[in-house]
C-alpha positions as CSV (number, residue, x, y, z in Angstrom):
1,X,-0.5,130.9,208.9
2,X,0.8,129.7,212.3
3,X,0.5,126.1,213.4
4,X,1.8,123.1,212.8
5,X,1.6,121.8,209.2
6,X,-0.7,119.1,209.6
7,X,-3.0,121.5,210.9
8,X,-2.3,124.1,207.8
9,X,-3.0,121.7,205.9
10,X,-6.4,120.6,207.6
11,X,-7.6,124.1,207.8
12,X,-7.1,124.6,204.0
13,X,-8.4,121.2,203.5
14,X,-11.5,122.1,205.3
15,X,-12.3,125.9,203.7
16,X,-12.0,123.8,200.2
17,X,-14.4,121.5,201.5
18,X,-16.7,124.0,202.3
19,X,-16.1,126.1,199.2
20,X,-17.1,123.0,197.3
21,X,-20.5,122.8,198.9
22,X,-20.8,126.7,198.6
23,X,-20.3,125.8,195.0
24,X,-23.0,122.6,195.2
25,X,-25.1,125.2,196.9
26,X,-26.1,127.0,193.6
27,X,-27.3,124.0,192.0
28,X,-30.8,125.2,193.9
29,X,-30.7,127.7,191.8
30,X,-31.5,126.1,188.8
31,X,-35.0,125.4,188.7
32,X,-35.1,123.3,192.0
33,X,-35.2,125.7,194.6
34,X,-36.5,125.2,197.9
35,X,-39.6,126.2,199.8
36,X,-40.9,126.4,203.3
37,X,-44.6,124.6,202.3
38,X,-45.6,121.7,205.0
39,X,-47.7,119.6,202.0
40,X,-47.5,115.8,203.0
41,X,-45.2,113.9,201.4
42,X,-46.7,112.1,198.2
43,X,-46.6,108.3,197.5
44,X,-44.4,106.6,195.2
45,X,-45.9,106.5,191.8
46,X,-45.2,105.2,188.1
47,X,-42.3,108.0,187.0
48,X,-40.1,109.4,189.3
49,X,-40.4,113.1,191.0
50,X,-38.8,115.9,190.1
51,X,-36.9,115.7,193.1
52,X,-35.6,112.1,192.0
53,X,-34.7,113.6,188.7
54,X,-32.5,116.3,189.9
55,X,-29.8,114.1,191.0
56,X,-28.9,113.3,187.3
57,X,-30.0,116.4,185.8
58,X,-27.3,118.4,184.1
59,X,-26.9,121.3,186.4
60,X,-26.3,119.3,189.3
61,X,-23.5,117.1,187.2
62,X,-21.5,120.6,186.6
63,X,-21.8,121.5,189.9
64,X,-20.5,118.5,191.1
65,X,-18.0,118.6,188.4
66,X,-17.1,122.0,189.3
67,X,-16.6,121.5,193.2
68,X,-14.3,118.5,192.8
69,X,-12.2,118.9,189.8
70,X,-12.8,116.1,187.8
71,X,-15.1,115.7,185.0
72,X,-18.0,113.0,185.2
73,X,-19.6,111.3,182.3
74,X,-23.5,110.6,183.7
75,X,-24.8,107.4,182.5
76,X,-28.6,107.5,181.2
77,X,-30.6,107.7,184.5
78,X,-32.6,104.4,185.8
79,X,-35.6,104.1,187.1
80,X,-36.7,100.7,188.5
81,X,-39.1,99.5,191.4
82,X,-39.7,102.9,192.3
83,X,-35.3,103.8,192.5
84,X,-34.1,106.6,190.4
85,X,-30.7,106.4,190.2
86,X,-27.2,107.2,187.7
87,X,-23.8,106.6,187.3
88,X,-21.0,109.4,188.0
89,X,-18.1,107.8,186.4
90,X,-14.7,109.4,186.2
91,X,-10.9,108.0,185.3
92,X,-10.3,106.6,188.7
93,X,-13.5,105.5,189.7
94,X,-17.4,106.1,189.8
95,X,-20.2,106.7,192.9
96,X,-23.8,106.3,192.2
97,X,-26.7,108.8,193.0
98,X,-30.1,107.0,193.7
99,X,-33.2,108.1,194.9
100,X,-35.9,105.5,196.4
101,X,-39.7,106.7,196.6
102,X,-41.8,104.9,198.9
103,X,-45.2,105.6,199.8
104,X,-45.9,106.1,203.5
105,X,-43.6,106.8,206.7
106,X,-43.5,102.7,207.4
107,X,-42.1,101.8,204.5
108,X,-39.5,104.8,204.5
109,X,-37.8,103.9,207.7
110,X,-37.9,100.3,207.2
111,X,-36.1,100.7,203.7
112,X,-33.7,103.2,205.4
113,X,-32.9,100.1,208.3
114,X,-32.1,97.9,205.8
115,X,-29.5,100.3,204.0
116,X,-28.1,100.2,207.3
117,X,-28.3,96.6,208.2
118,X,-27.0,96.3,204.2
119,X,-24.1,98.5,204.3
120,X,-23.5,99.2,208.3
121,X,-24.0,101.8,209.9
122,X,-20.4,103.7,210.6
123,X,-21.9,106.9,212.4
124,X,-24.8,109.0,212.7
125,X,-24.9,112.7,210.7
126,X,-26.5,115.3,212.7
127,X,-28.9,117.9,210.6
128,X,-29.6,116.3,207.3
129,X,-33.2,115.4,206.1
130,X,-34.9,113.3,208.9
131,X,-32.5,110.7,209.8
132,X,-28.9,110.3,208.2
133,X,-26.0,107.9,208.2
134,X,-22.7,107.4,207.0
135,X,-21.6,103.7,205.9
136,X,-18.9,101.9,207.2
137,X,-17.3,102.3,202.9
138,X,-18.2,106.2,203.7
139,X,-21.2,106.5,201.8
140,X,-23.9,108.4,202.9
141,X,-27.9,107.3,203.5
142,X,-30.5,110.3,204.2
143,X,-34.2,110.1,204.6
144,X,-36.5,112.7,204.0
145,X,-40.4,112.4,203.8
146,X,-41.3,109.1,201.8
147,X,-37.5,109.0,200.2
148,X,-34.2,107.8,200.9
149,X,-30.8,109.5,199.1
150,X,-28.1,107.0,198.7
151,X,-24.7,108.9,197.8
152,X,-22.6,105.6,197.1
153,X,-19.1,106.7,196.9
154,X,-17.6,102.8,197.1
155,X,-16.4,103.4,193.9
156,X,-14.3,106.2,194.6
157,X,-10.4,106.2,195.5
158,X,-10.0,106.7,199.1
159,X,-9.1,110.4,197.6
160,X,-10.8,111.9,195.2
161,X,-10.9,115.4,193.5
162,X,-8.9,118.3,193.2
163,X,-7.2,118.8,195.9
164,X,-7.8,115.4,196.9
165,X,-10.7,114.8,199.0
166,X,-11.5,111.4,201.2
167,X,-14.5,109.5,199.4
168,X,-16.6,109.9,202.5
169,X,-16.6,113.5,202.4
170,X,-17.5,114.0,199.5
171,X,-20.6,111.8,199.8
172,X,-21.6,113.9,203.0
173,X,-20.8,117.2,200.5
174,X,-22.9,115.9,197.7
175,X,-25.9,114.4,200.5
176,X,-26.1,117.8,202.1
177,X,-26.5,119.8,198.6
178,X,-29.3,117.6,197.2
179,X,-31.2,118.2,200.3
180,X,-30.4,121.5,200.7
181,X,-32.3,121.8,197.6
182,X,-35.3,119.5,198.0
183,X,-38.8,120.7,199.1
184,X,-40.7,118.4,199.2
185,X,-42.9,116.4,196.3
């Protein structure tokens, strides 16, 4: 390759990142695959969806495994005042999927300002569910119908992974998979 090696480096850097989410990717495959319905979304109710479950479920653990090199141990998924969430934890640190139902388009966007006001809001992501942000700790908030994906990677060394990968990106990898794969309620 020609270049400089800082920008060797970045390019390989970059085609791992996106072999990881290649790798994400198949998780849809599992049961959870997407579909091009336009049902409205449904309201919160007393267990959570399927698409809250997914987060934690098995299949999405070894893919997430898989694209990063390290090996998580899930803790038993929560589910509490309508949040769905678990525990990734690994030797040098841990990030938490959670999953918040709310019940109409209100209540979505004001939970999703408060995540914001909460955690600050570091920069805007462009093309992920309905709205999308990246924290100023470079974990990533999504919205999408009456739902709002937090990929807390606060946790996480400021590199992560094999080859090491910054925290933040790898909560924008793991946000875009899981909605890549949901479809609605």
């Amino acid at each position: 390759m020609k270049g400089s090696p800082r920008r060797v480096l970045a390019g390989i850097h970059i085609g791992v990142l996106v072999a990881a989410v290649a790798l994400l990717a198949s998780a849809c495959g599992n049961g959870a695959t997407a579909s091009l319905t336009t049902e409205a979304p449904l309201p919160a109710g007393p267990t959570p969806s399927t698409i809250a479950r997914m987060i934690c479920r098995f299949e999405a653990v070894q893919e997430i495994d898989s694209a990063f090199g390290q090996k998580a141990i899930v803790s038993a998924p929560t589910w509490a005042d309508h949040l769905y969430a678990c525990r990734y934890g690994y030797p040098a640190g841990s990030m938490v999927l959670s999953v918040k139902e709310l019940s109409s388009w209100g209540q979505t966007k004001a939970y999703f300002q408060q995540l914001a006001h909460q955690m600050g809001h570091a920069r805007t992501i462009q093309g992920l569910g309905q709205g999308a942000f990246q924290t100023t700790d470079g974990s990533m908030v999504v919205r999408k119908d009456w739902k709002v994906l937090l990929v807390d990677t606060s946790r996480l060394p400021a590199q992560f992974g094999r080859p090491p990968t910054t925290s933040g990106e790898v909560a924008v990898a793991v946000a875009d998979v899981i909605l890549g794969c949901w479809s609605g309620d």
